[in-house]
N, CA, C and O atoms as a Tinker XYZ file with bonds, in Angstrom:
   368  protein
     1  N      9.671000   -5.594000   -1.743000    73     2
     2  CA     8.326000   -5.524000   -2.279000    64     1     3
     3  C      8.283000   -4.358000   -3.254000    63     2     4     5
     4  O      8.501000   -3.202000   -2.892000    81     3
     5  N      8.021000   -4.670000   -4.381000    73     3     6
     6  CA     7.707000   -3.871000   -5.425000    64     5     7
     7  C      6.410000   -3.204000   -6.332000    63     6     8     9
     8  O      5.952000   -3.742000   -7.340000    81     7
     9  N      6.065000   -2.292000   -5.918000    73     7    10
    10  CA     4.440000   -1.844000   -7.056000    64     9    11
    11  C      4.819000   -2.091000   -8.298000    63    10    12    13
    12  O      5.769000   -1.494000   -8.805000    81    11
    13  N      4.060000   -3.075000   -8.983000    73    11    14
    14  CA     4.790000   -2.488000  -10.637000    64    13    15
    15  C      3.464000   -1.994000  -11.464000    63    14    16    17
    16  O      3.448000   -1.500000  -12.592000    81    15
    17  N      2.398000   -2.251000  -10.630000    73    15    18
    18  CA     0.765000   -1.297000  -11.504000    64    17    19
    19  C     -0.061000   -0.575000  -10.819000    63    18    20    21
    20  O     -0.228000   -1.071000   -9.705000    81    19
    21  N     -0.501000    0.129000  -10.943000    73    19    22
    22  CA    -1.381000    1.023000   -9.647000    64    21    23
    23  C     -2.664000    1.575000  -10.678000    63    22    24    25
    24  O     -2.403000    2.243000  -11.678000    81    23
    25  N     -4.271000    1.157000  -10.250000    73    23    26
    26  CA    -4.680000    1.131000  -10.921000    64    25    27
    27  C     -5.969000    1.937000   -9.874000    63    26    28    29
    28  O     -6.285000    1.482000   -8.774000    81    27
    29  N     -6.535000    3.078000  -10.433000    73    27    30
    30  CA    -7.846000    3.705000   -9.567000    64    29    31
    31  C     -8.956000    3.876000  -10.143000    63    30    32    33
    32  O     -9.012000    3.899000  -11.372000    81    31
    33  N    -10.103000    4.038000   -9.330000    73    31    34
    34  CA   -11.395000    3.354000   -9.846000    64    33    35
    35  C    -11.970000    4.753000   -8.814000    63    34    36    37
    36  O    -12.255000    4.852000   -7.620000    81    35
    37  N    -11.958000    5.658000   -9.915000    73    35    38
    38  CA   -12.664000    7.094000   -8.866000    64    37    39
    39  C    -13.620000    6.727000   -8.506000    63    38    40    41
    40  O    -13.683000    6.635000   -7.280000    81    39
    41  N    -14.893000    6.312000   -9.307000    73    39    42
    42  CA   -16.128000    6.303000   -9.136000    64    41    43
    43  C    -16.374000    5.401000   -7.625000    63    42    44    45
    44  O    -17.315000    5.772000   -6.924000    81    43
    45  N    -15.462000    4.150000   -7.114000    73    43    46
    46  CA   -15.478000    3.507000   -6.598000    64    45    47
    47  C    -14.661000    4.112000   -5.057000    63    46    48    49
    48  O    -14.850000    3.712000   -3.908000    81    47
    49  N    -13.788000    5.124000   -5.517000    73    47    50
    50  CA   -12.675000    5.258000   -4.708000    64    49    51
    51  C    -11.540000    4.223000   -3.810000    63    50    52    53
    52  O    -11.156000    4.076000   -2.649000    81    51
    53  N    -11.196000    3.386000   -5.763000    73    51    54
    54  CA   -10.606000    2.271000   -5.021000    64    53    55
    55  C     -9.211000    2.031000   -5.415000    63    54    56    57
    56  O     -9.105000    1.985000   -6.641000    81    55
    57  N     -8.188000    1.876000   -4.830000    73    55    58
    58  CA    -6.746000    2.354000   -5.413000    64    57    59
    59  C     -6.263000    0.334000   -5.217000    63    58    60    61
    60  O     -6.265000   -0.362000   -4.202000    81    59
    61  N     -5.863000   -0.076000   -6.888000    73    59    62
    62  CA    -5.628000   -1.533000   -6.659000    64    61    63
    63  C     -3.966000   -1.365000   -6.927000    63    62    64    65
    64  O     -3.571000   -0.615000   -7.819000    81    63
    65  N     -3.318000   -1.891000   -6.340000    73    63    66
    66  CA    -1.735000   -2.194000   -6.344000    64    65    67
    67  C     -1.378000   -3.846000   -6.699000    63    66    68    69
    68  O     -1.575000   -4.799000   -5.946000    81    67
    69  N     -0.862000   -3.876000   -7.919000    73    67    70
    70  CA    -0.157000   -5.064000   -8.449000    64    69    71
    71  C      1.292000   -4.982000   -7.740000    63    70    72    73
    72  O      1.941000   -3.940000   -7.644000    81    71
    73  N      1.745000   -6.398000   -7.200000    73    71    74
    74  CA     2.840000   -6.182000   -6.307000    64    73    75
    75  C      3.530000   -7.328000   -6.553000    63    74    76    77
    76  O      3.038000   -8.453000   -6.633000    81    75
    77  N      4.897000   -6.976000   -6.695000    73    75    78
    78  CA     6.300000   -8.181000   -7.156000    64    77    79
    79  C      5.837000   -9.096000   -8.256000    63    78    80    81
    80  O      6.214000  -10.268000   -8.253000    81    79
    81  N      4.862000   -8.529000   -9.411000    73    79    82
    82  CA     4.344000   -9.686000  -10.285000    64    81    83
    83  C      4.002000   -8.263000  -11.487000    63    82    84    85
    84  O      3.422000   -7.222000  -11.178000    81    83
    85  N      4.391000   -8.511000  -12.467000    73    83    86
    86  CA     3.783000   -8.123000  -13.856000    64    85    87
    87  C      2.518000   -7.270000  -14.184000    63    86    88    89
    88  O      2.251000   -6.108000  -14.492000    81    87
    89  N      1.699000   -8.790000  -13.894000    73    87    90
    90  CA     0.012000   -8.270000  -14.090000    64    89    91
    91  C     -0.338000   -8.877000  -12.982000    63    90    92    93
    92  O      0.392000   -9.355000  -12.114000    81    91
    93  N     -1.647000   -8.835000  -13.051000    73    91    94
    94  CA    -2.802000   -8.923000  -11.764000    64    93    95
    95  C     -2.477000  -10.327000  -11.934000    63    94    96    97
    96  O     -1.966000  -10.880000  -12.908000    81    95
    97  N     -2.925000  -10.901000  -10.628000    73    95    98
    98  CA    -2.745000  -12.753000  -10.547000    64    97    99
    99  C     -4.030000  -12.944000   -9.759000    63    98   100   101
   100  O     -4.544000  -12.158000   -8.964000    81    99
   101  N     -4.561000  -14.483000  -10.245000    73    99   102
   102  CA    -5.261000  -14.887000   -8.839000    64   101   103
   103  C     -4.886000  -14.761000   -7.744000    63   102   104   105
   104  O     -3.671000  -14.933000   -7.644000    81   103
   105  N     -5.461000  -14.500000   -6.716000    73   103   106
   106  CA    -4.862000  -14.158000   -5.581000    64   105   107
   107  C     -6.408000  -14.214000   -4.223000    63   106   108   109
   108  O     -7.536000  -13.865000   -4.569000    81   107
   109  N     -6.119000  -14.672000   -2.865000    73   107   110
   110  CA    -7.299000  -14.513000   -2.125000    64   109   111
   111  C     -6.881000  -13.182000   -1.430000    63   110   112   113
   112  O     -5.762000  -12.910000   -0.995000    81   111
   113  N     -7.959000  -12.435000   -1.414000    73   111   114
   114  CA    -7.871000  -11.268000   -0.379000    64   113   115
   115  C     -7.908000  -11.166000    1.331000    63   114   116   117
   116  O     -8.903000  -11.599000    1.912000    81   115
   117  N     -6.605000  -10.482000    2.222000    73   115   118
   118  CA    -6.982000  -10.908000    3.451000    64   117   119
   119  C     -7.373000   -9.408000    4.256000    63   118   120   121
   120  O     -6.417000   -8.634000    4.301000    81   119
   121  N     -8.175000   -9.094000    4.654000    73   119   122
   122  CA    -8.246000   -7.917000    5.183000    64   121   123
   123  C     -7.333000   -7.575000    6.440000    63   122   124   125
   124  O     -7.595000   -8.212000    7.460000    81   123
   125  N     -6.252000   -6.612000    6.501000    73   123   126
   126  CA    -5.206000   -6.938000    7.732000    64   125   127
   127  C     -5.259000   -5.119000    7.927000    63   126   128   129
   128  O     -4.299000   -4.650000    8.538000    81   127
   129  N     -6.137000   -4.310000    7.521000    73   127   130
   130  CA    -6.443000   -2.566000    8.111000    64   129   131
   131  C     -8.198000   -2.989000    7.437000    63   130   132   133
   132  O     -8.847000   -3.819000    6.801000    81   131
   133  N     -8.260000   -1.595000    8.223000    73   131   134
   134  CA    -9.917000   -0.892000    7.881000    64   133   135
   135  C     -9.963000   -0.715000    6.209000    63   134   136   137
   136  O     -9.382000    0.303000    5.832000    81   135
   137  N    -10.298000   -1.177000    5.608000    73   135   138
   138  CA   -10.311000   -0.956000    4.179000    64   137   139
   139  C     -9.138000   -1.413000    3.392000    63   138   140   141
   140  O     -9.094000   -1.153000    2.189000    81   139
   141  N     -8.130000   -2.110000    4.006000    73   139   142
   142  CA    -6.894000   -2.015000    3.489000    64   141   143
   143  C     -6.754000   -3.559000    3.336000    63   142   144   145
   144  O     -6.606000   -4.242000    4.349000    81   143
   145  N     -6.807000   -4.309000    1.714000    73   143   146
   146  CA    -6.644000   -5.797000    1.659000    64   145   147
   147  C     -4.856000   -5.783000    1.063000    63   146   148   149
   148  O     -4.034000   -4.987000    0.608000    81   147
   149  N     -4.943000   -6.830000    1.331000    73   147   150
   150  CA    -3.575000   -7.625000    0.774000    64   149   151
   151  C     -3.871000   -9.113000   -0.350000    63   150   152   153
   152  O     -4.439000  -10.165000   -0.057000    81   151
   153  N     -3.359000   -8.772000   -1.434000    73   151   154
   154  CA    -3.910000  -10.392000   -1.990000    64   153   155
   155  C     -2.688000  -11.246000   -1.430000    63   154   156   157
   156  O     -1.816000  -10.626000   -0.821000    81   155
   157  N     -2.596000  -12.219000   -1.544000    73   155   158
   158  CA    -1.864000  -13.372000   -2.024000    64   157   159
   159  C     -2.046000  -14.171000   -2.549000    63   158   160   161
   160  O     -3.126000  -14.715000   -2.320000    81   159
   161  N     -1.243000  -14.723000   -3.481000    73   159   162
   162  CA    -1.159000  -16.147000   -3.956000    64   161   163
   163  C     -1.394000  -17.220000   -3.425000    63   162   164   165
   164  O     -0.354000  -17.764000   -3.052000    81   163
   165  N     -2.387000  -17.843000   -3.194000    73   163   166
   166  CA    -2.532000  -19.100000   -2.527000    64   165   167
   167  C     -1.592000  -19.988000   -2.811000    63   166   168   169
   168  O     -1.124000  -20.480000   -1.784000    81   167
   169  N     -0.855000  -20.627000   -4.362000    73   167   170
   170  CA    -0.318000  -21.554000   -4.041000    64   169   171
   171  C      1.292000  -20.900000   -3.687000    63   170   172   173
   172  O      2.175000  -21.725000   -3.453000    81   171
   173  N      1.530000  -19.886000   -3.666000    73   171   174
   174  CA     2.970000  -19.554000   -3.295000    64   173   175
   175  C      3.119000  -18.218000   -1.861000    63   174   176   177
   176  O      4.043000  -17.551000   -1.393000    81   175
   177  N      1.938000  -18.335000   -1.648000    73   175   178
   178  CA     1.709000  -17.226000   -0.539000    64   177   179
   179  C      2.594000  -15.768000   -0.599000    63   178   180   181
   180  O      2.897000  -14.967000    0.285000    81   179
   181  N      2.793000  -15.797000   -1.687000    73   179   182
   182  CA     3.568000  -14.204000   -2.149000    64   181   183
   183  C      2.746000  -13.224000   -1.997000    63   182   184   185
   184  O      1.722000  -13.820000   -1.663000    81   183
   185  N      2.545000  -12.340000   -2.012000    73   183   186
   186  CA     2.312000  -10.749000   -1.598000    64   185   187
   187  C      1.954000  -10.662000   -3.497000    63   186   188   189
   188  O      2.838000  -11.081000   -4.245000    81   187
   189  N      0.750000  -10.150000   -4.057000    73   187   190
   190  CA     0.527000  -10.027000   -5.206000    64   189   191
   191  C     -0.173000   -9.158000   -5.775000    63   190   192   193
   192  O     -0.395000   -9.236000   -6.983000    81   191
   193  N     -0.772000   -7.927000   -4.831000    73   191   194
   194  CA    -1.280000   -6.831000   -4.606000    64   193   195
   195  C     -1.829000   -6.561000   -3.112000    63   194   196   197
   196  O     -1.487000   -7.045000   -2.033000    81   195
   197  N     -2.895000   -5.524000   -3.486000    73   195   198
   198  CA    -3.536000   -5.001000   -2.565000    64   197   199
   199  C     -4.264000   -4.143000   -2.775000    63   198   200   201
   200  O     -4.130000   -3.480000   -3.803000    81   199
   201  N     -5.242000   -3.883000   -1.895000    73   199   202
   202  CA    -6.781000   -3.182000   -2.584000    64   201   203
   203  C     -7.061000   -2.039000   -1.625000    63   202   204   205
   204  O     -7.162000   -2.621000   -0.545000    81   203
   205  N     -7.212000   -0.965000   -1.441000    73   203   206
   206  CA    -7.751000    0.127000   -0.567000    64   205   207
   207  C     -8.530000    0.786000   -1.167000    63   206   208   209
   208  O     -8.473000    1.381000   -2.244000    81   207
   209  N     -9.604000    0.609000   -0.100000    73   207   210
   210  CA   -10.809000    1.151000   -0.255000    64   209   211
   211  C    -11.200000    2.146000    0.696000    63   210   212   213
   212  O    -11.146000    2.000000    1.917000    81   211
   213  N    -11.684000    3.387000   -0.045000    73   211   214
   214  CA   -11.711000    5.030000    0.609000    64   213   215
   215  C    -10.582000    5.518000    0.364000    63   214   216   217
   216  O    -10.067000    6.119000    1.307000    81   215
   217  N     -9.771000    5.446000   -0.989000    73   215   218
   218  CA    -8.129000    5.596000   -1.401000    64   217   219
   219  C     -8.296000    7.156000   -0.691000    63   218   220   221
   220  O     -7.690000    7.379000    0.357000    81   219
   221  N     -8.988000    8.020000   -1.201000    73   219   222
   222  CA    -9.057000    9.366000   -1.064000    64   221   223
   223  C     -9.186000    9.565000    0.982000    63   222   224   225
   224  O     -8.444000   10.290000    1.644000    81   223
   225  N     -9.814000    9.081000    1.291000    73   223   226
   226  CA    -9.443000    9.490000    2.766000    64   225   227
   227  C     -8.916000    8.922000    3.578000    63   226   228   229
   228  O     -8.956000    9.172000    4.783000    81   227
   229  N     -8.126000    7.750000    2.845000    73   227   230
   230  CA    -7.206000    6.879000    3.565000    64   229   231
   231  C     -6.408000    8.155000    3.314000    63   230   232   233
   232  O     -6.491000    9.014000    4.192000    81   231
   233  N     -5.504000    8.457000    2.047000    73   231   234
   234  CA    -4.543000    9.545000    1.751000    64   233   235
   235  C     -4.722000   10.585000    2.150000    63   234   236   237
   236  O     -3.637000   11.137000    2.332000    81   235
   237  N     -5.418000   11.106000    2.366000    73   235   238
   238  CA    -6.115000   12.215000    3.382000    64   237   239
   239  C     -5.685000   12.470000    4.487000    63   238   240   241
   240  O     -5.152000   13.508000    4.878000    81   239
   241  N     -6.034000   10.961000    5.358000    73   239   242
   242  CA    -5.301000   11.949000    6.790000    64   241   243
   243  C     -4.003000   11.624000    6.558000    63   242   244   245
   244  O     -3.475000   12.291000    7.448000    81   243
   245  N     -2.942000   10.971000    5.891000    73   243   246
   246  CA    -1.809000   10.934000    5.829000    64   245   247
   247  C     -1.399000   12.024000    5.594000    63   246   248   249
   248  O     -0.368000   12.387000    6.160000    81   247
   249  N     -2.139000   12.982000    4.592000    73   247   250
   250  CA    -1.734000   14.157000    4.281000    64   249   251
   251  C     -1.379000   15.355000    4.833000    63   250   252   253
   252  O     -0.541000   16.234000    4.634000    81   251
   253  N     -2.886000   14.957000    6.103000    73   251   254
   254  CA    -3.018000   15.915000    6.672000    64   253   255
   255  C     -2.013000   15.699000    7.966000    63   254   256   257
   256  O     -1.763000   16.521000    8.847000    81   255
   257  N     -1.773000   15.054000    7.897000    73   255   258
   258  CA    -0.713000   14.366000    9.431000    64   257   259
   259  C      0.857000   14.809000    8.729000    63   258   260   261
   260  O      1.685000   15.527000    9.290000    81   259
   261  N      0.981000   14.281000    7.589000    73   259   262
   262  CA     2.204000   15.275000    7.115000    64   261   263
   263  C      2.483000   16.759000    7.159000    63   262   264   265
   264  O      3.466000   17.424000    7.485000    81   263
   265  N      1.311000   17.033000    6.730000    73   263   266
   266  CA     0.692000   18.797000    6.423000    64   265   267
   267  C      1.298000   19.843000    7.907000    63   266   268   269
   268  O      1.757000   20.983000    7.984000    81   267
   269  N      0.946000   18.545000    9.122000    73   267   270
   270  CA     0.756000   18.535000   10.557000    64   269   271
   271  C      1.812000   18.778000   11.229000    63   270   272   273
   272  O      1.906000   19.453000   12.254000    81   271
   273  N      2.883000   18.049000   10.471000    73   271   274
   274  CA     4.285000   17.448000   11.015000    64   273   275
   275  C      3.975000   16.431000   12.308000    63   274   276   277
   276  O      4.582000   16.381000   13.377000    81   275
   277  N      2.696000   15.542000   11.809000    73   275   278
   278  CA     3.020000   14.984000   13.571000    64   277   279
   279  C      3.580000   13.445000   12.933000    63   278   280   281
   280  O      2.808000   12.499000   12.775000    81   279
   281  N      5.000000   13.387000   12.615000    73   279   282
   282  CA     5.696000   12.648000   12.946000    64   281   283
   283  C      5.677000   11.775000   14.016000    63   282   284   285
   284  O      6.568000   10.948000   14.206000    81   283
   285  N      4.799000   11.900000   14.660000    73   283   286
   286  CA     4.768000   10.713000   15.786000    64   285   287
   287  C      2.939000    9.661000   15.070000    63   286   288   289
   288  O      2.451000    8.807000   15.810000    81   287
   289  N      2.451000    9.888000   14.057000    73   287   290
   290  CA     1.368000    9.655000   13.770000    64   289   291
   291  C      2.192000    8.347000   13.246000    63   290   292   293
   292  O      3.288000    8.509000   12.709000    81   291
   293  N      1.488000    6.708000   13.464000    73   291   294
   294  CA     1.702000    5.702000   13.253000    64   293   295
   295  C      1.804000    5.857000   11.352000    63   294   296   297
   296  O      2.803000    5.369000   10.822000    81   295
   297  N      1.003000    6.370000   10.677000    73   295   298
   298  CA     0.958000    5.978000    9.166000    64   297   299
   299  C      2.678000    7.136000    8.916000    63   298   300   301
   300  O      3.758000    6.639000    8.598000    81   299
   301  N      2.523000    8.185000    9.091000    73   299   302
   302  CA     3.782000    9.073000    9.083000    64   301   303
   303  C      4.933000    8.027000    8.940000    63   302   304   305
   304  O      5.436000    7.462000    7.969000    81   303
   305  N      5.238000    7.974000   10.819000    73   303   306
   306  CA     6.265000    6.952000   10.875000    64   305   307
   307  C      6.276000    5.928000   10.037000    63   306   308   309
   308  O      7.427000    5.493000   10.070000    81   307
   309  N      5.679000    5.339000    9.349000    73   307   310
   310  CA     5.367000    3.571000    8.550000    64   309   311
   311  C      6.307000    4.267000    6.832000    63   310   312   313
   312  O      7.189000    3.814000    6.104000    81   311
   313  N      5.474000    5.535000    6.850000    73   311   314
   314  CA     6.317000    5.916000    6.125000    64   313   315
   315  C      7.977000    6.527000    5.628000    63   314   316   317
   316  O      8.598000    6.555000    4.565000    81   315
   317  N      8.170000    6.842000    6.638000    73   315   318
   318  CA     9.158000    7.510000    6.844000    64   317   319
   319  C     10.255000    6.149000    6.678000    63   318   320   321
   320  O     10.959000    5.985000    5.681000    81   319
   321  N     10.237000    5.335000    7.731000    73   319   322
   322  CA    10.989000    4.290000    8.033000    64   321   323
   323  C     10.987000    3.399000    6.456000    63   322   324   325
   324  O     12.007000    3.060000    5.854000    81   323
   325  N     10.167000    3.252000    6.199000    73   323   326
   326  CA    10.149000    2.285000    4.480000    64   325   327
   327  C     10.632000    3.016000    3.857000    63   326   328   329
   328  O     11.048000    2.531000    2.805000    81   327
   329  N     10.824000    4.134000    3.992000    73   327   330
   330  CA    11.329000    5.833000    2.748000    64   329   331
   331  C     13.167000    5.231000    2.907000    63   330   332   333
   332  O     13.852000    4.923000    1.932000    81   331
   333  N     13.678000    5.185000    4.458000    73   331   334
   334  CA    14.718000    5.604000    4.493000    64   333   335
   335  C     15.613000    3.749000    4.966000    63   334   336   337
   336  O     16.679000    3.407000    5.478000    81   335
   337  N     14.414000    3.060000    4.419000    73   335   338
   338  CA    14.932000    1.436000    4.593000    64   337   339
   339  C     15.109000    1.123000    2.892000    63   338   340   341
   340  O     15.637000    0.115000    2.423000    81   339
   341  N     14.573000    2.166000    2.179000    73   339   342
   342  CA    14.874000    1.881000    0.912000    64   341   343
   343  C     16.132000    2.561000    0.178000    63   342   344   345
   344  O     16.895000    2.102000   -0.672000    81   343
   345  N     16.077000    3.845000    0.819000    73   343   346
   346  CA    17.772000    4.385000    0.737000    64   345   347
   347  C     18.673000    3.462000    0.980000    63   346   348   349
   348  O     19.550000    3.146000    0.177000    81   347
   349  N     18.499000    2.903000    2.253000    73   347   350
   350  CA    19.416000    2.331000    2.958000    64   349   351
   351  C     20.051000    0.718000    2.066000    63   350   352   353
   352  O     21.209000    0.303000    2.029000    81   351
   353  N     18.866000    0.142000    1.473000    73   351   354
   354  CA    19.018000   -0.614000    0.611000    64   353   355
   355  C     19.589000   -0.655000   -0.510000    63   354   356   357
   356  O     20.454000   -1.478000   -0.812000    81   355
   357  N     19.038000    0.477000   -1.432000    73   355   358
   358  CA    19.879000    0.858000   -2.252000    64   357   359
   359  C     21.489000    1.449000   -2.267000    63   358   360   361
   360  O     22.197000    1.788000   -3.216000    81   359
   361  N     21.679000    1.428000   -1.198000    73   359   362
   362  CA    23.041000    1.797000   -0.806000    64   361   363
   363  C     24.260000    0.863000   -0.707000    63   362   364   365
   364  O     25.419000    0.988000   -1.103000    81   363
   365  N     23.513000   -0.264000    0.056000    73   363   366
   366  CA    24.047000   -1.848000    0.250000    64   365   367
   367  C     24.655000   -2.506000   -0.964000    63   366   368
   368  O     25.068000   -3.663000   -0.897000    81   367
């Protein structure tokens, strides 16, 4: 899975992610976190962005959980593991 646009809307505090595609596509939105959508493609069910809303205090407590070191915090770990599954990939 690839970001290739990242697009923010301060006024809104809304962080949109174009994903494995160019530009923005039709796509239906599925809500699968608290503020946190996923589009897909209906006719190919691909992954084609994603929308977070409250960008600023979603990133926030991540920050602050980093800031924290509590490595045992579910978003931490989510990160960590995709950080070092992408090393690992690129290695392959």
């Amino acid at each position: 899975m690839k970001i290739t646009q990242v697009f923010y809307n301060d006024d809104a505090d809304e962080l949109d992610l174009v994903i494995n595609v160019d530009k923005p596509q039709p796509a239906v939105s599925h809500l699968v976190e608290d503020d946190f959508y996923l589009r897909v493609n209906p006719e190919t069910d691909q992954v084609v962005g994603a929308t977070i809303f409250n960008a600023s205090l979603y990133f926030g407590q991540l920050a602050r959980a980093f800031a924290l070191k509590a490595f045992d915090d579910p978003n931490v770990r989510f990160f960590l593991e995709r950080r070092v599954e992408s090393f690992a990939l690129e290695k392959a």
